[in-house]
C-alpha positions as CSV (number, residue, x, y, z in Angstrom):
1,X,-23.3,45.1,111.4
2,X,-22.5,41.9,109.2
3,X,-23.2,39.6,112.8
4,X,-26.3,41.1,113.5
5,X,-27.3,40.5,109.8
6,X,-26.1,37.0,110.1
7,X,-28.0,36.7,113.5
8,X,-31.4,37.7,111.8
9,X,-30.5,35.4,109.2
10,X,-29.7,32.2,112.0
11,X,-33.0,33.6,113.2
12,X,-35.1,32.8,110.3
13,X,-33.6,29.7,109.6
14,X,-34.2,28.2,113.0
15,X,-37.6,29.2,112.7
16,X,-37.9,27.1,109.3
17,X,-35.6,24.1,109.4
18,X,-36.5,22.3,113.0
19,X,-37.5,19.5,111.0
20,X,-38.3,16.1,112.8
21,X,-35.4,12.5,112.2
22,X,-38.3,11.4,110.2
23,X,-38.4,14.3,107.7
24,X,-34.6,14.2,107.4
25,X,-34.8,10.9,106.7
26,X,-37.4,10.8,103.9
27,X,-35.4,13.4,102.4
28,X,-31.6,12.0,102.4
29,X,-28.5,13.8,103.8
30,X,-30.1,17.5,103.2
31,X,-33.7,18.5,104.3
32,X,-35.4,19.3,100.4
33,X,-37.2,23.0,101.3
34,X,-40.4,22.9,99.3
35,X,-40.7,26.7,99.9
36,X,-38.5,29.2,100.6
37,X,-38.7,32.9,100.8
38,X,-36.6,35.1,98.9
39,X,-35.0,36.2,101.8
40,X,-33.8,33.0,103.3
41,X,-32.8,31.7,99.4
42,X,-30.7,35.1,98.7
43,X,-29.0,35.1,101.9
44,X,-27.2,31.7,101.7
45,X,-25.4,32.4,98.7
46,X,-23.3,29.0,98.0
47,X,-20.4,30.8,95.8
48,X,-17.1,31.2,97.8
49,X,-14.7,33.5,97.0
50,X,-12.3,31.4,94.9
51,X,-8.7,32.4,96.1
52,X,-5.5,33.8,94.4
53,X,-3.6,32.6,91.6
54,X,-0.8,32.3,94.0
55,X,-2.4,28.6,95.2
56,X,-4.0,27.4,91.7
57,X,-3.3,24.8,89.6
58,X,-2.5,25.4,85.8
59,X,-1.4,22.0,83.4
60,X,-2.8,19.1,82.4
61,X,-3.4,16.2,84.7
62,X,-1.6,17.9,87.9
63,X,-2.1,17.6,91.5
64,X,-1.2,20.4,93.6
65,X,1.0,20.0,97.3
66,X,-0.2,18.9,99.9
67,X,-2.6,21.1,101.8
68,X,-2.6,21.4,105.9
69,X,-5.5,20.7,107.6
70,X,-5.5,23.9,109.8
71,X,-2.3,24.3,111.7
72,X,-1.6,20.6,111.8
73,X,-2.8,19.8,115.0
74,X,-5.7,18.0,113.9
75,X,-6.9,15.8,110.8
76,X,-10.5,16.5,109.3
77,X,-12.5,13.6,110.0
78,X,-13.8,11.6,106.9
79,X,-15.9,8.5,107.3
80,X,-15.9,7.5,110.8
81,X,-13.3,7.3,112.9
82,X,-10.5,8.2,110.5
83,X,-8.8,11.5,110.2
84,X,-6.8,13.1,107.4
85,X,-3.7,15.7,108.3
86,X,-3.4,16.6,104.6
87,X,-5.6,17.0,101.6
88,X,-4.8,16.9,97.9
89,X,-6.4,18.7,94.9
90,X,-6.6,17.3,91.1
91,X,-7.2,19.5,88.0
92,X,-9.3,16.6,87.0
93,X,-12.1,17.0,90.0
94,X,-10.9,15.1,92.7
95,X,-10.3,15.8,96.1
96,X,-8.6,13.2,97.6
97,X,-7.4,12.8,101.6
98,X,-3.8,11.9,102.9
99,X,-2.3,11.3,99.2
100,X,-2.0,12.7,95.9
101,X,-3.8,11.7,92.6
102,X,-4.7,13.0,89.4
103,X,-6.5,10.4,87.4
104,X,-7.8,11.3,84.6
105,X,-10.7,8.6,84.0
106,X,-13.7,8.2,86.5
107,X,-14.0,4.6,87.7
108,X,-17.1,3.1,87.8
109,X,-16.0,0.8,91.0
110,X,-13.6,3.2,92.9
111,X,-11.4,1.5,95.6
112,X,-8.9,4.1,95.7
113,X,-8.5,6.5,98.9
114,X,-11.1,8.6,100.3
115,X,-11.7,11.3,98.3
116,X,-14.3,13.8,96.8
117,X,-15.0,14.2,93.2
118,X,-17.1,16.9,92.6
119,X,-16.8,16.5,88.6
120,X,-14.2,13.5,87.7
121,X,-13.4,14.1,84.5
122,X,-10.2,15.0,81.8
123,X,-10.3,18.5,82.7
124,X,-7.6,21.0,81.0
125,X,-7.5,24.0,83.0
126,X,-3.7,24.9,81.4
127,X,-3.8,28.4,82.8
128,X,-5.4,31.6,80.8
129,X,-8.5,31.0,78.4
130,X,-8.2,27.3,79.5
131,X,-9.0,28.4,83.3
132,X,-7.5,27.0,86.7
133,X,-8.0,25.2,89.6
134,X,-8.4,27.4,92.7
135,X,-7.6,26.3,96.2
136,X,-7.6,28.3,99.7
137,X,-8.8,27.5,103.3
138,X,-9.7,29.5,105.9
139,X,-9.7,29.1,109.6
140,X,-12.0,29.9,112.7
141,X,-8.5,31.4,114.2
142,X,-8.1,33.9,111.9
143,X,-10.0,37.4,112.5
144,X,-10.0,38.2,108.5
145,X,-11.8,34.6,108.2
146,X,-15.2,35.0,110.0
147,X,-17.0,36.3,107.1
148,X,-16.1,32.4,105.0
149,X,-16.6,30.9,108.4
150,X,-20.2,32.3,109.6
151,X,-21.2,31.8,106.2
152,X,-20.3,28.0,106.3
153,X,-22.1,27.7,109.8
154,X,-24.8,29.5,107.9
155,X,-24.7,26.6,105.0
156,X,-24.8,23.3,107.4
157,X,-27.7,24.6,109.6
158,X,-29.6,25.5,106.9
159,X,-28.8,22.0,105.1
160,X,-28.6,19.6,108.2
161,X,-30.2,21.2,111.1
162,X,-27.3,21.2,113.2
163,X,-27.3,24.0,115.0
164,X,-24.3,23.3,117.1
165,X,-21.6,23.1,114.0
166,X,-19.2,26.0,114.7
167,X,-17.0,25.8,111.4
168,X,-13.3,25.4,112.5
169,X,-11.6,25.2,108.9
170,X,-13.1,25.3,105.8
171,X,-11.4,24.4,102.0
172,X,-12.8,25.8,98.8
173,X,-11.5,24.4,95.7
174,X,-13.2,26.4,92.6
175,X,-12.5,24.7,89.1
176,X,-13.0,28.1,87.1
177,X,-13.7,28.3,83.7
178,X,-11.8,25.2,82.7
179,X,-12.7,23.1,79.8
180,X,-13.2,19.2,79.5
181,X,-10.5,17.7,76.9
182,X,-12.4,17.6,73.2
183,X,-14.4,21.0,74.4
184,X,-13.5,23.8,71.3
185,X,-15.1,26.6,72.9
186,X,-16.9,25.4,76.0
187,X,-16.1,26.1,79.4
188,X,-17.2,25.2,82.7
189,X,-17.4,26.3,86.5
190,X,-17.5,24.4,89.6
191,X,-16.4,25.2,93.4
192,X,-16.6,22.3,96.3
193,X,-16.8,24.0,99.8
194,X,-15.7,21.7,102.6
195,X,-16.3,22.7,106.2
196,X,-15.1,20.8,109.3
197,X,-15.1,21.0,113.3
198,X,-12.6,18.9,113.4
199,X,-15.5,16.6,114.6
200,X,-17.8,16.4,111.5
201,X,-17.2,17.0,108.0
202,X,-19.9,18.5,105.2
203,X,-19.1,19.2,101.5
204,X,-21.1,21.4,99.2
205,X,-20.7,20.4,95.5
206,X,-21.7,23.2,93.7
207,X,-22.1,23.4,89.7
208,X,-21.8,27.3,89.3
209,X,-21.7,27.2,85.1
210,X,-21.8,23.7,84.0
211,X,-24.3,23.8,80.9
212,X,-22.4,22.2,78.2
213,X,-23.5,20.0,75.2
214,X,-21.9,16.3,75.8
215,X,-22.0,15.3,72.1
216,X,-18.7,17.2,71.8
217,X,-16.6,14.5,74.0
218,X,-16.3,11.0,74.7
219,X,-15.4,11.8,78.3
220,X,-17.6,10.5,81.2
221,X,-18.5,12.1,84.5
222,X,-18.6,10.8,88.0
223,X,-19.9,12.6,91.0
224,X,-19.4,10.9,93.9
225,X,-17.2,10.5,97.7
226,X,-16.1,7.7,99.0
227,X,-15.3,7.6,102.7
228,X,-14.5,4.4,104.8
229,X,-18.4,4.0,105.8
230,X,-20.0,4.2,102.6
231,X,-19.5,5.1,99.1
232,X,-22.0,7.4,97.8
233,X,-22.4,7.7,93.6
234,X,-25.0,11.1,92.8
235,X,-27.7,9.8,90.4
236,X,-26.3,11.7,87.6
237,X,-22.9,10.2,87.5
238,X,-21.9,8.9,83.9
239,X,-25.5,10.5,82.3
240,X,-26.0,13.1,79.9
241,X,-27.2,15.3,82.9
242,X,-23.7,15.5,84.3
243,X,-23.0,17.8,81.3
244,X,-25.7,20.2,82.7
245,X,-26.1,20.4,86.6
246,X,-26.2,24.0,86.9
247,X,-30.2,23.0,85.2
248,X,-30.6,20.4,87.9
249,X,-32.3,20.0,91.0
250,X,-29.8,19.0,94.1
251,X,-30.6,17.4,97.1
252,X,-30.6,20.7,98.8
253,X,-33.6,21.6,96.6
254,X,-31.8,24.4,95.2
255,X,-30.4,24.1,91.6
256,X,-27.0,23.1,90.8
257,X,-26.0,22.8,94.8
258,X,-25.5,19.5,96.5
259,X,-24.7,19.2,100.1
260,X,-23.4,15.7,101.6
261,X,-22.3,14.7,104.8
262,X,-19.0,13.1,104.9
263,X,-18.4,12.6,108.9
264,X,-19.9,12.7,112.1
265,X,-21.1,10.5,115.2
266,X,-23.9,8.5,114.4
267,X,-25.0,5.2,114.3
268,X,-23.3,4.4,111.1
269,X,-20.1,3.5,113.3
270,X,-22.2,0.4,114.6
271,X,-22.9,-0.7,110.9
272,X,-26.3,-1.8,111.2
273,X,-27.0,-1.8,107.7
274,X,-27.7,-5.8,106.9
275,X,-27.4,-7.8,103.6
276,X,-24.7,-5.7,101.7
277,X,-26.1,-2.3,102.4
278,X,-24.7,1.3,102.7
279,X,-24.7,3.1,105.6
280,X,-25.5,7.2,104.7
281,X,-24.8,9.1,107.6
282,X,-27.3,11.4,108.9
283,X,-27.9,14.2,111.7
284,X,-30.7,12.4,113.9
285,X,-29.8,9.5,112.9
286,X,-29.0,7.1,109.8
287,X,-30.5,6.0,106.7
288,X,-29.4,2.5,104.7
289,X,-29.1,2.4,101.3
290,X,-29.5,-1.2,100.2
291,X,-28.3,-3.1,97.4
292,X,-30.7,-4.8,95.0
293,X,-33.5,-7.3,96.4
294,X,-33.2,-6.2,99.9
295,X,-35.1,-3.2,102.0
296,X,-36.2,-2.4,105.2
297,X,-34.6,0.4,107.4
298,X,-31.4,-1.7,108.0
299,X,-31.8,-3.7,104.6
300,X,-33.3,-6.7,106.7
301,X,-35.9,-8.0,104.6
302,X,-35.5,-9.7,101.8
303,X,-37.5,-8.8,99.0
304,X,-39.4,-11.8,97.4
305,X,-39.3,-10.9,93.5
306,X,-41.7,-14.0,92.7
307,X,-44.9,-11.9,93.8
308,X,-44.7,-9.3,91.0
309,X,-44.8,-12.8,88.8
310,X,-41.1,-11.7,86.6
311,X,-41.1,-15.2,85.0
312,X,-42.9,-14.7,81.6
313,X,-43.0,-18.9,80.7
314,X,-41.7,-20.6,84.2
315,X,-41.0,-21.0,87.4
316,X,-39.8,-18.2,89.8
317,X,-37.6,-19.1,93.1
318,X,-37.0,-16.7,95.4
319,X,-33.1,-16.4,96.6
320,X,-32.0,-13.9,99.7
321,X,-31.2,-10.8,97.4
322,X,-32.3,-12.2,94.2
323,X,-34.5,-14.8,92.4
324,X,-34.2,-17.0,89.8
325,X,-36.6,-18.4,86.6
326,X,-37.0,-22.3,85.7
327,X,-38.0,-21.9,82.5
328,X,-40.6,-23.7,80.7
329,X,-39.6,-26.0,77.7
330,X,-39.2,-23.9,74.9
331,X,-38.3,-20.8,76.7
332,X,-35.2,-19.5,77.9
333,X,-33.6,-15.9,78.9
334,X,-33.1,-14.3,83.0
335,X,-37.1,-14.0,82.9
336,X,-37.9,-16.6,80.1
337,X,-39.1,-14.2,77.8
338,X,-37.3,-15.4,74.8
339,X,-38.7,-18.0,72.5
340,X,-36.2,-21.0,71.7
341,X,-35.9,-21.4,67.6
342,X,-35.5,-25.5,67.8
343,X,-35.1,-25.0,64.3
344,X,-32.3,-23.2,64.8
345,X,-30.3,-25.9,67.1
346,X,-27.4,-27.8,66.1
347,X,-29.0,-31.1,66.5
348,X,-32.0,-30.5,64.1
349,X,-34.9,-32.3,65.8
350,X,-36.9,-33.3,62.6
351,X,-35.4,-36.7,61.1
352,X,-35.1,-38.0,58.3
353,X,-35.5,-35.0,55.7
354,X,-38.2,-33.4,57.8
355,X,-39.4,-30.0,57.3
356,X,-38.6,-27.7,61.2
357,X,-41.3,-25.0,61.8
358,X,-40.3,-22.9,64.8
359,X,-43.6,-22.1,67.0
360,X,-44.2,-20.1,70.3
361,X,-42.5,-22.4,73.2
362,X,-42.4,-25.1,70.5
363,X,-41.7,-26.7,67.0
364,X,-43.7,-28.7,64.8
365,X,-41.8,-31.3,62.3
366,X,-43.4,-31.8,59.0
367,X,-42.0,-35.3,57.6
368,X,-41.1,-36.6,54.3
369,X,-43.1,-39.5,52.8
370,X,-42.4,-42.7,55.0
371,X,-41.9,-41.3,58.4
372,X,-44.0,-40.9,61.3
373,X,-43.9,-39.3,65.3
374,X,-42.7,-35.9,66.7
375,X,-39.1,-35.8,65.4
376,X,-40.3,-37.5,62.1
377,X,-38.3,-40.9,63.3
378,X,-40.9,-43.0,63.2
379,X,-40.8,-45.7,59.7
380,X,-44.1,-46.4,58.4
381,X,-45.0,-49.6,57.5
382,X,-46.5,-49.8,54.5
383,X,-46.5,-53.7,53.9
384,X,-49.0,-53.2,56.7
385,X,-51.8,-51.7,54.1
386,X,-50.7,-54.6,51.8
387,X,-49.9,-52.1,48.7
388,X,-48.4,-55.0,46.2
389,X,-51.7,-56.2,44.6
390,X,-49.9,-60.3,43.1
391,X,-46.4,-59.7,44.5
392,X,-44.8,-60.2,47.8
393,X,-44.3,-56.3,50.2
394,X,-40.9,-55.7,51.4
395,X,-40.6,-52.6,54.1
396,X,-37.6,-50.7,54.3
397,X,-36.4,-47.4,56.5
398,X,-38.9,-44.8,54.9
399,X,-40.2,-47.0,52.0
400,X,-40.8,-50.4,51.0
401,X,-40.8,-52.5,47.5
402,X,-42.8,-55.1,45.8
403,X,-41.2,-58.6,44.5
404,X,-43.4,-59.3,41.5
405,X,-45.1,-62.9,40.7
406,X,-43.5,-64.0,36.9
407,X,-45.3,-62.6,34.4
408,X,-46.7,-59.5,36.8
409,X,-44.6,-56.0,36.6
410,X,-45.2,-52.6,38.1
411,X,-44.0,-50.8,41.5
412,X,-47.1,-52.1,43.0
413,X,-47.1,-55.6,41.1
414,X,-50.7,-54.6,39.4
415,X,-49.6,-54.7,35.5
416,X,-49.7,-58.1,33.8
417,X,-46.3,-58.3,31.4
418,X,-47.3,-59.1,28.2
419,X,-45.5,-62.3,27.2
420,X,-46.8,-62.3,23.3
421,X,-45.5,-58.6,22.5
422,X,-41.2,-58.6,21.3
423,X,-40.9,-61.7,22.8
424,X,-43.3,-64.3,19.9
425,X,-43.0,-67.3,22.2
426,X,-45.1,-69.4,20.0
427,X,-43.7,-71.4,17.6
428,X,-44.4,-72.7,14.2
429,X,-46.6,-70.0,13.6
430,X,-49.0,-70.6,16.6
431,X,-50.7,-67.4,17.8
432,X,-50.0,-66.1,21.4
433,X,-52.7,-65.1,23.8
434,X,-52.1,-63.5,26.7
435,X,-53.2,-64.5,30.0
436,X,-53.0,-62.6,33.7
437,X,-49.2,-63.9,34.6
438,X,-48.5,-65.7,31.7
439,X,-49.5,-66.5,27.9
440,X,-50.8,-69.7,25.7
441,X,-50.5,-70.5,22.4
442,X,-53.0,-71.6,19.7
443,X,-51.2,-73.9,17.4
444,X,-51.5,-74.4,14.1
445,X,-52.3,-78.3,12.4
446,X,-49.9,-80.8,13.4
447,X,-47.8,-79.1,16.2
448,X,-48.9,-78.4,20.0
449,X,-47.3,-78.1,23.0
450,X,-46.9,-75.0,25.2
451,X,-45.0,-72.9,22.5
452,X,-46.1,-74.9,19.5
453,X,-43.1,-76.7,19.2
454,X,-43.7,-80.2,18.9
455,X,-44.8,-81.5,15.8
456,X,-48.3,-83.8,16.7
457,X,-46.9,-86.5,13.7
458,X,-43.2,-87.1,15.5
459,X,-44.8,-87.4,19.2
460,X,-46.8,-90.3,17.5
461,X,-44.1,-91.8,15.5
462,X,-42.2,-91.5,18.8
463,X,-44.5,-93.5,21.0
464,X,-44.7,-96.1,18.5
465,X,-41.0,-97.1,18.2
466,X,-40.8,-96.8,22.0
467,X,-43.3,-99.3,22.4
């Protein structure tokens, strides 16, 4: 009874999922159903059963033995050409091939083995409230089996259209009802299905109760494999989203459920992905997933950045992968968005006790009394508007002075020094008058000279006995 229901089932499916390379490739590693009947949807229930306690992992930061690939005979193909005999399982949501681990901390740039990580994280499943990790496999030789079996035939056909996988082993590992380390109360689910021929590999990462709040750690997530072809990091990876994936879409259009193929015999092997890109394989073919500046179906073109005009104040070069701004003076930052404060600078570029006003790609330099020119280091002359009215103009850096005619005073040599105040230069009571620059005096009878100091009688009496 159960293979004729699975033979309507297989019936439906081929009816719905003969989807064309180009579809498959628009829509990554699993076809995305935009509809699907109830039927169809209800039948492919992703939840494995999740094993015994007899092969379950209960401490902190364990990883369990080493689990056989079937009965040893052959490896289960990851990336290309490269086979694992034995697979290992960590209670912090790895699955990693041909040698143990149990890291606690996701790595942003993993270069360990190949492995799976379904949810890498500082999980405490310690056995009881605190949950376990369950692992069991199951084999196309074993009668008791075909039920797991058919239904993960059932699983890559509907996912990959490949109608001619015929399941030889398949692993479940079922994180159940663990909790991440901080979590009070909080527990979470998750069970990754993987399903081999012993020619190509598919994983199923599915997030059965994972709807937790992320404010109550510090702990990150990664979801991701990494296989010798390609390393492949699920958009959700170290995001708030991780923390609720049971709420989230997966690539198989059904939420909470990712599907990801981790070997087969495609063109990846001839790595035709150019300029740094990653090769995703793909049933029907391949799909590139190239780095930054580059696309095309093998990453061939370059992408010329310069078109969409990035610089904001300069110059934009295109580089293979990449670009690069010449800024314009003033400006600086990756896309010369940021104004330069010259005011700020270490060499000031006003002079001479200049004033520095920052402007937009600019400055402008407002200068003390004296100065002149851009950067204020410019002396004026000012002997050149002859400011020193009966005196001689001396310039000097930023200034100048005035050497004053006798009898003139002043900064500017314009005030006449009155000789006849304090000073009385007249003698013999002659009176002072004074003149611009100097003074005379009016004598009194019987002296002259310039000061009055001659007496008019002895100048005659004088001449006389000289004669």
């Amino acid at each position: 009874m159960f293979f004729l229901y699975c033979s309507m089932i297989l019936g439906v499916l081929k009816s719905c999922i003969c989807v064309s390379d180009t579809e498959r490739y628009m829509y990554g590693q699993s076809k995305m159903h935009k509809s699907q009947s109830s039927f169809v949807r209800d039948s492919l229930q992703y939840t494995y059963p999740r094993g015994s306690l007899a092969h379950s992992l209960a401490a902190d930061d364990q990883s369990s033995p080493a689990i056989l690939v079937g009965d040893g005979s052959h490896g289960i193909p990851i990336g290309y050409n490269k086979t694992y005999r034995n697979v290992y399982v960590s209670s912090n949501g790895q699955i990693v091939f041909g040698q143990e681990s149990h890291s606690l901390h996701p790595e942003r740039i993993y270069k360990g083995p190949d492995m799976l990580a379904p949810y890498w994280t500082d999980l405490y499943p310690t056995g009881g409230d605190n949950g376990y990790v369950f692992y069991t496999t199951y084999s196309a030789d074993n009668p008791l089996d075909h039920v797991v079996i058919s239904k993960a035939n059932f699983a890559v056909l509907y996912n990959s259209g490949n109608s001619g996988f015929s399941a030889k082993w398949v692993l479940v590992v079922t994180w159940w009802n663990t909790r991440i380390v901080d979590f009070i109360e909080d527990r979470i689910t998750i069970q990754c299905v993987v399903m081999t021929d012993f020619i190509t590999t598919y994983t199923i990462y599915n997030y059965m109760d994972v709807d937790v709040d992320p404010s109550q750690t510090s702990r990150q997530v990664a979801i991701e494999y990494k296989t010798n072809l390609a390393s492949f990091r699920n958009e959700n990876s170290f995001k708030a989203n991780a923390f609720n994936l049971t709420k989230v879409r997966g690539n198989t259009g059904e939420y909470g459920i990712w599907f990801y193929t981790l070997a087969d015999d495609n063109d990846c092997k001839w790595k035709l992905c150019q300029n740094g890109g990653s090769c995703i394989e793909k049933y029907g073919g391949y799909q590139c997933s190239c780095y930054p500046g580059f696309t095309g179906i093998n990453c061939e073109n370059d992408i010329n950045e310069c078109l969409d005009s990035p610089c904001s104040n300069g110059t934009c070069e295109n580089n293979p992968g990449s670009y690069i701004c010449g800024c314009d003076l003033g400006f600086t930052g990756e896309l010369c968005d940021q104004d330069i404060n010259e005011c700020n600078s270490t060499i000031i570029p006003c002079k001479n006790g200049a004033s520095c006003f920052n402007d937009i790609g600019s400055f402008n330099c407002t200068c003390a009394p004296g100065w002149n020119g851009t950067f204020c280091d410019q002396d004026i002359n000012e002997c050149e508007e002859e400011p020193c009215l009966y005196g001689t103009c001396v310039n000097t850096a930023g200034s100048y002075y005035c050497n004053c005619r006798a009898g003139i005073g002043g900064q500017l040599c314009d005030e006449d020094v009155n000789e006849c105040v304090n000073a009385h230069p007249c003698e013999n009571n002659g009176t002072c008058v004074n003149t611009l620059g100097t003074f005379k005096c009016t004598c009194t009878l019987g002296y002259v000279g310039l000061t009055c100091s001659y007496e008019n009688n002895k100048i005659v009496a004088d001449t006389i006995s000289l004669s």
